[in-house]
C-alpha positions in Angstrom: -5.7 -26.2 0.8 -7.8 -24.5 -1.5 -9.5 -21.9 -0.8 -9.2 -22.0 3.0 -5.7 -22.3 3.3 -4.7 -19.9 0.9 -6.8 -17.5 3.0 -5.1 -18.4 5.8 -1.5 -17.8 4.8 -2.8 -14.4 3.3 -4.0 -13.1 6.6 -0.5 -14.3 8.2 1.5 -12.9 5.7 -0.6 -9.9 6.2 -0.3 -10.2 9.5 3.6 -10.5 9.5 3.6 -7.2 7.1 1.8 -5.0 9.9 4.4 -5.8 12.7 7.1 -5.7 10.2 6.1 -2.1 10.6 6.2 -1.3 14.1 9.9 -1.4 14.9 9.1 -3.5 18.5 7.5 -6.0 16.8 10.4 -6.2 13.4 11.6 -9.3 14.9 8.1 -11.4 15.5 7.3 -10.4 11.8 10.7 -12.1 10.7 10.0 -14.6 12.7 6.7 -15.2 10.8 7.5 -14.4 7.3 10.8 -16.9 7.9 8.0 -20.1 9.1 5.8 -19.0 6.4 8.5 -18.6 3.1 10.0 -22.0 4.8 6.5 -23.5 4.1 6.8 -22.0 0.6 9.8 -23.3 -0.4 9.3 -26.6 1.0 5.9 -26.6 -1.5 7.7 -25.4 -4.3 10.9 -28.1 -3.9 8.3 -30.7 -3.5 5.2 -30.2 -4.6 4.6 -27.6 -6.9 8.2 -27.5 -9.0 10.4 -24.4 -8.9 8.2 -23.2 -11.7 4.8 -23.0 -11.5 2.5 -21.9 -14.4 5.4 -20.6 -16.2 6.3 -18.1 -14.1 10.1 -18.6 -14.5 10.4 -19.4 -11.2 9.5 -15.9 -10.2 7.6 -17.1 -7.3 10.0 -18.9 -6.0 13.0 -16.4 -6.1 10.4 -14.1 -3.9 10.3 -16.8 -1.0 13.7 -17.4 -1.1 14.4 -13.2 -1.0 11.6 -13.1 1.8 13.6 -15.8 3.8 16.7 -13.9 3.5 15.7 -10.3 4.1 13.7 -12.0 7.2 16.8 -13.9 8.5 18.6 -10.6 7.9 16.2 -8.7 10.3 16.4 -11.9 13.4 20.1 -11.5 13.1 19.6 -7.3 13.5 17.2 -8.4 16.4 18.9 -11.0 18.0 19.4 -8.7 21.5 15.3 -8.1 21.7 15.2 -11.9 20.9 17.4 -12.8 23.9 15.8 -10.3 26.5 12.6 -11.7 25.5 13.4 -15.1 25.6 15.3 -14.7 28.8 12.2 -12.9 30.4 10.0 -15.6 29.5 12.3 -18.5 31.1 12.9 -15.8 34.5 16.5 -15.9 34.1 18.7 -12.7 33.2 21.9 -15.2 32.3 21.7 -15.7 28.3 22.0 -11.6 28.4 
C-alpha cells in the first residue's frame, strides 16, 4: 500500500473530517469514517497485530473510538438517512 495508499486513506479521512463539519453532511462523514476505521481494525486484527511498533495498542483503541463515536452520529442521523435513502428509491414509505 505504501506510499499510495496511505495517501489515499489520508485524503478520505480528511475528507470525512470536513463534512463531519457541516451539520448536513454529519452523517456521510460517519458513514465514511465507519468504512474506513472498519478497514483499520480489520488490518490491525489481521495483519498488523493490535500493537504495532509498541504503541500499546494506542492506534488501535483510536479506530475502535472513531467507529463508535461514528456509529453514534448514523444512529443521531438515522431520519436524514431514511429521507435520503427514500428519495433516491422515489418512494416516501420507509418515512
Amino acid at each position: 500500500m505504501e506510499p499510495w495508499g496511505r495517501i489515499g486513506i489520508g485524503v478520505l479521512e480528511l475528507i470525512a473530517s470536513v463534512l463531519l463539519l457541516i451539520n448536513r453532511t454529519a452523517w456521510l462523514a460517519a458513514m465514511l469514517a465507519l468504512g474506513l476505521m472498519a478497514g483499520a481494525i480489520g488490518m490491525h486484527l489481521t495483519i498488523l497485530g493490535i500493537e504495532v511498533l509498541g504503541d500499546g495498542g494506542y492506534l488501535f483503541s483510536l479506530a475502535l473510538t472513531v467507529a463508535v463515536c461514528s456509529t453514534i452520529v448514523l444512529i443521531f442521523n438515522r431520519a436524514n438517512i431514511l429521507k435520503v435513502v427514500a428519495t433516491l428509491l422515489g418512494s416516501r414509505n420507509l418515512l
